[in-house]
Backbone bond lengths (Angstrom), bond angles and torsions (degrees), N, CA, C in turn:
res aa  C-N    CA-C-N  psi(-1)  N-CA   C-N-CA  omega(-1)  CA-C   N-CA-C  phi
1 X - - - 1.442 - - 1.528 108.58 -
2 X 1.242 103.42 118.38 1.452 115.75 -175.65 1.833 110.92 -76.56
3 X 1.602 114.35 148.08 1.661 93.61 176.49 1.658 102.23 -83.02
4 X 1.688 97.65 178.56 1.350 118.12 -162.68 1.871 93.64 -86.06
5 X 1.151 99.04 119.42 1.389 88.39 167.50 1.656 133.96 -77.73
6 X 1.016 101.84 -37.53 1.412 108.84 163.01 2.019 123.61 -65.42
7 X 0.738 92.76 -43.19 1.738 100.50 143.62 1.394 137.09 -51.64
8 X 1.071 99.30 -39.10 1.643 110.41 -169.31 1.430 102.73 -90.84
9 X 1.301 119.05 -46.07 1.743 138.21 146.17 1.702 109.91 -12.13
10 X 1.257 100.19 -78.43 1.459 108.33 171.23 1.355 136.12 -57.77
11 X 1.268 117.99 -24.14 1.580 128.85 -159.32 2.186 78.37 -110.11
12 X 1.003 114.11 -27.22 1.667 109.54 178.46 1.824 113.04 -79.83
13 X 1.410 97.55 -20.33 1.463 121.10 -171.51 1.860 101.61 -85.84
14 X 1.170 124.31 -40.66 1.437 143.96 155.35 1.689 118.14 -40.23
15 X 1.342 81.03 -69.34 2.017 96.37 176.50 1.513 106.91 -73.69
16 X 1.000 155.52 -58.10 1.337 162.96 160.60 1.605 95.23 20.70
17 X 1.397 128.82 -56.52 1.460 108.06 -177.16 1.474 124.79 -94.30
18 X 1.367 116.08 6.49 1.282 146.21 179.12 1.438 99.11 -73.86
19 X 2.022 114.28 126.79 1.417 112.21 -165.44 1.941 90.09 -97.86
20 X 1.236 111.33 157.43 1.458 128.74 162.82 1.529 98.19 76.17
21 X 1.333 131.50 45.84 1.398 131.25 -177.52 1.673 102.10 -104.94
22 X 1.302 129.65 118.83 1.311 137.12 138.60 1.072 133.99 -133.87
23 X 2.018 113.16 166.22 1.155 116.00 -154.07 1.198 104.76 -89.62
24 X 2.067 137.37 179.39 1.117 140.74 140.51 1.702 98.58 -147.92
25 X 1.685 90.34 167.12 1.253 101.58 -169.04 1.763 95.70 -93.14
26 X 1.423 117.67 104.27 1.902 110.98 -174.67 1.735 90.02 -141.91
27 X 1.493 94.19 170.68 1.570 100.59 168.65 1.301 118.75 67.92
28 X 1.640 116.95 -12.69 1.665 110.42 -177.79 1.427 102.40 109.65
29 X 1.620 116.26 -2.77 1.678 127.85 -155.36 1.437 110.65 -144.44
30 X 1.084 92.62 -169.19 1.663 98.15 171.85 1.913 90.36 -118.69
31 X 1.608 112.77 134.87 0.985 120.87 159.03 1.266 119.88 -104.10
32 X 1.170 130.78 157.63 1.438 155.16 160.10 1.295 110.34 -85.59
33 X 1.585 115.58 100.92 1.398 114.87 156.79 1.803 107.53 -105.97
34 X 1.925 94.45 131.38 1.512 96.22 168.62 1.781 101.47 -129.18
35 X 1.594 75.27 163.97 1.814 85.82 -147.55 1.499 128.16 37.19
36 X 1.193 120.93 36.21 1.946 127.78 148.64 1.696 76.58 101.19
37 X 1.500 132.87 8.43 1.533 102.96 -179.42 2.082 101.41 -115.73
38 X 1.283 122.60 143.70 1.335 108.72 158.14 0.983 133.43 -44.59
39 X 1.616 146.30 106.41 1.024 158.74 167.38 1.537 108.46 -61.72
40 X 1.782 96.95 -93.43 1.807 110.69 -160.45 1.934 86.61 -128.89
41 X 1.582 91.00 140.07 1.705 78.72 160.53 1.603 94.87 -132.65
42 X 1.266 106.56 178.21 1.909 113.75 -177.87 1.629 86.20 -125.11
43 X 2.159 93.40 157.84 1.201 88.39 170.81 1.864 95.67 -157.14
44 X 0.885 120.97 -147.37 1.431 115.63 173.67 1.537 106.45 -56.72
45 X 1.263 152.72 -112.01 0.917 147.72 -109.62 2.210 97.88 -125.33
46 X 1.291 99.21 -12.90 1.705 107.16 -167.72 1.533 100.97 -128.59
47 X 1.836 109.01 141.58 1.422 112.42 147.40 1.563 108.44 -81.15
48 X 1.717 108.17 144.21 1.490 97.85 174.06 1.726 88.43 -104.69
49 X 1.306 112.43 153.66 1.606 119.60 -176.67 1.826 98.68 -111.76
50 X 0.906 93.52 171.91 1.613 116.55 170.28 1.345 125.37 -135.41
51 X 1.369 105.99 83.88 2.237 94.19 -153.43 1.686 87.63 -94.38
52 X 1.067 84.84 -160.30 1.847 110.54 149.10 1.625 134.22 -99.24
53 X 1.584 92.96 128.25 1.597 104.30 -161.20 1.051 117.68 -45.59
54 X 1.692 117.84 -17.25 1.754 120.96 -163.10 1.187 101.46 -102.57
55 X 1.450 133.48 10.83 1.530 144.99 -176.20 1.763 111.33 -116.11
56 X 1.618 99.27 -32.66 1.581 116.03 -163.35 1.447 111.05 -36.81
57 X 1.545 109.34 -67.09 1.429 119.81 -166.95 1.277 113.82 -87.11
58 X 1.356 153.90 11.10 1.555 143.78 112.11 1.694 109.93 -54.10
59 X 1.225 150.57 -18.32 1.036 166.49 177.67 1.391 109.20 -61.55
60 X 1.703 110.61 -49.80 1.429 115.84 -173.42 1.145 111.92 -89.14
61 X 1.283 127.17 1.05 1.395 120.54 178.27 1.474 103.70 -103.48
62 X 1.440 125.82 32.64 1.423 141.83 149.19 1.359 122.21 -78.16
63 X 1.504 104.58 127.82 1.542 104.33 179.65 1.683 119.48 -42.17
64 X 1.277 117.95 121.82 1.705 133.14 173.09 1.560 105.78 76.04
65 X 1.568 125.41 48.38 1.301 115.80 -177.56 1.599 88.28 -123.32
66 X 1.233 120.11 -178.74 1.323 124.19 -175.84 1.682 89.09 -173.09
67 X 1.857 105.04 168.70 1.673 98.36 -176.50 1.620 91.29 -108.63
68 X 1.567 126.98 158.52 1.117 144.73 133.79 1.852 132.07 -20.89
69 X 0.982 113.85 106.65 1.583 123.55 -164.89 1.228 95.53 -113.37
70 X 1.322 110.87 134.19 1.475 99.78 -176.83 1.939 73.24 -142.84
71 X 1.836 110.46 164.94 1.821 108.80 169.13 1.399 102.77 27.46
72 X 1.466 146.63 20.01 1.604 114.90 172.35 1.365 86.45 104.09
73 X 1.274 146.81 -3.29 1.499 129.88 -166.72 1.001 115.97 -117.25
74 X 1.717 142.22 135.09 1.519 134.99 174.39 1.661 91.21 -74.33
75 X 1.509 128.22 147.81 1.103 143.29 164.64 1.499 120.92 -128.25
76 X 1.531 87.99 108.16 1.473 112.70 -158.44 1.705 102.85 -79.47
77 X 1.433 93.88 122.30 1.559 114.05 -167.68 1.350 127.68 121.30
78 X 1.116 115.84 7.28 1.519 131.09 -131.59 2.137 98.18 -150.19
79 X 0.859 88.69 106.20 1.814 92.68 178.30 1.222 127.00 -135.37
80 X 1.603 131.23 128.70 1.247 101.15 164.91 1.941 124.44 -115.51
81 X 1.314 110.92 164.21 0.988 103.97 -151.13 1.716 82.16 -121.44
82 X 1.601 98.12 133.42 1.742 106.96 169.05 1.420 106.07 -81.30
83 X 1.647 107.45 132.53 1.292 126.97 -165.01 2.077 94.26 -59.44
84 X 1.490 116.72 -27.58 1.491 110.13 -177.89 1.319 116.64 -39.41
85 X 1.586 115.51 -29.81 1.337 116.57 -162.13 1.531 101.09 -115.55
86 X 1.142 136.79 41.03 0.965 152.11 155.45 1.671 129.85 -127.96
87 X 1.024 128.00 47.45 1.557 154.66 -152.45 1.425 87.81 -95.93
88 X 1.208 115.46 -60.52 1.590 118.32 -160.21 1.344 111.15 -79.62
89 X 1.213 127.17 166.11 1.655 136.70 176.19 1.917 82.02 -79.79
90 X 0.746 136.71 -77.15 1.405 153.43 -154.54 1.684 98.54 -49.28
91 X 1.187 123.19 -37.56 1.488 131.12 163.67 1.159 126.68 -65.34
92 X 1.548 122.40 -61.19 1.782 128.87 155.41 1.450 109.72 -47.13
93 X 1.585 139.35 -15.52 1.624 123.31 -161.81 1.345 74.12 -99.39
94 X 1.148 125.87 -51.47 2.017 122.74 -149.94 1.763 90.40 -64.36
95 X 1.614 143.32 -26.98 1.455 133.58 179.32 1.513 108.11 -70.67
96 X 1.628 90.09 -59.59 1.511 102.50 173.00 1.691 118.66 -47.59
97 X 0.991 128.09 -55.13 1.654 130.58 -176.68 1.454 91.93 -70.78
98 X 1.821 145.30 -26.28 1.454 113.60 168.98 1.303 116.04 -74.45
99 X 1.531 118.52 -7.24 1.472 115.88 -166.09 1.646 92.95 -92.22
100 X 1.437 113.50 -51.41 1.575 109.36 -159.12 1.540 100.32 -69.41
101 X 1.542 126.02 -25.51 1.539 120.24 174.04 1.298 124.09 -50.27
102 X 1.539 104.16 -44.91 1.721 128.68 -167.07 1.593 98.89 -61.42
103 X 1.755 114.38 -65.39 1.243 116.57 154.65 1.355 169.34 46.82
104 X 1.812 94.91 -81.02 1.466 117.42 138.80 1.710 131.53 -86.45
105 X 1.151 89.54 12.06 1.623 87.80 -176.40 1.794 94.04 -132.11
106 X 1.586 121.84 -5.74 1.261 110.24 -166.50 2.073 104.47 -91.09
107 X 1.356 103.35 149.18 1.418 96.93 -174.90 1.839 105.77 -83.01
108 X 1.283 117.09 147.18 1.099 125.22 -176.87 1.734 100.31 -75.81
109 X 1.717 131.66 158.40 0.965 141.52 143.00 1.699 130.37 -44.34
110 X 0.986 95.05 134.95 1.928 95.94 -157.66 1.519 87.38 -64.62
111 X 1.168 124.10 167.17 1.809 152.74 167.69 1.610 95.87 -51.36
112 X 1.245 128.80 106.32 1.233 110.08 129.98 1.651 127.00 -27.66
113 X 1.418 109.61 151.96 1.655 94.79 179.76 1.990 88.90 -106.92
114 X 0.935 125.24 161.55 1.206 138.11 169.73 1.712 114.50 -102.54
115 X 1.677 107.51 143.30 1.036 115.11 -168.01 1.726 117.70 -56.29
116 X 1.236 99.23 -19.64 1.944 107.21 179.62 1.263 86.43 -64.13
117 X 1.671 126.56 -63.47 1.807 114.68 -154.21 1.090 121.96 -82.95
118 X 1.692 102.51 -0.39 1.864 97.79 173.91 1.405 95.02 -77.35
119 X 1.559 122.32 -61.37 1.678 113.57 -164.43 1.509 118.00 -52.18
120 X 1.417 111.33 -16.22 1.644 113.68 177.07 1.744 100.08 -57.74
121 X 1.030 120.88 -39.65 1.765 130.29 -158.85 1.649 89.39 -61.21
């Protein structure tokens, strides 16, 4: 599943003044990592968000959201949102501003170690 380009357009059009923002190709999408942590990524047909866990589950009982499955597991924090309900600029900022809020308080993913610094050990 390829990401949405016209989506991805917009949600890049959002972040644009946001410092330390880059892209990768993860999730089936292009994600948005700001400050080295996953934020929002786009993908074919859904934004996946990254809120806060203590917000998550009133969240999903929003029209076209669903939770994140990852191995068999719901992963709490983690949502995705059908692009239907995101038409408006005013719809994509309100996902985007729960993801970029969560953000500063969310912990980044530890370092992969790379194959040079394992053989150093």
């Amino acid at each position: 599943m390829a990401a949405n380009e016209s989506l991805t357009n917009r949600v890049r059009e959002l972040l644009e003044n946001q410092p330390h923002v880059e892209e990768k190709k993860m999730f089936r999408g292009i994600t948005f990592m700001v400050n080295d942590k996953m934020c929002v990524s786009v993908s074919n047909d859904e934004l996946m968000c990254r809120i806060d866990p203590a917000i998550w589950e009133s969240l999903l009982e929003e029209n076209g959201c669903r939770p994140m499955m990852h191995s068999g597991r719901i992963m709490k924090g983690f949502i995705y949102v059908h692009m239907d309900v995101l038409k408006t600029t005013n719809a994509l900022q309100y996902w985007v501003h729960l993801c970029l809020d969560y953000n500063s308080s969310a912990k980044a993913a530890p370092k992969k170690k790379t194959t040079a610094s394992r053989r150093k050990k």
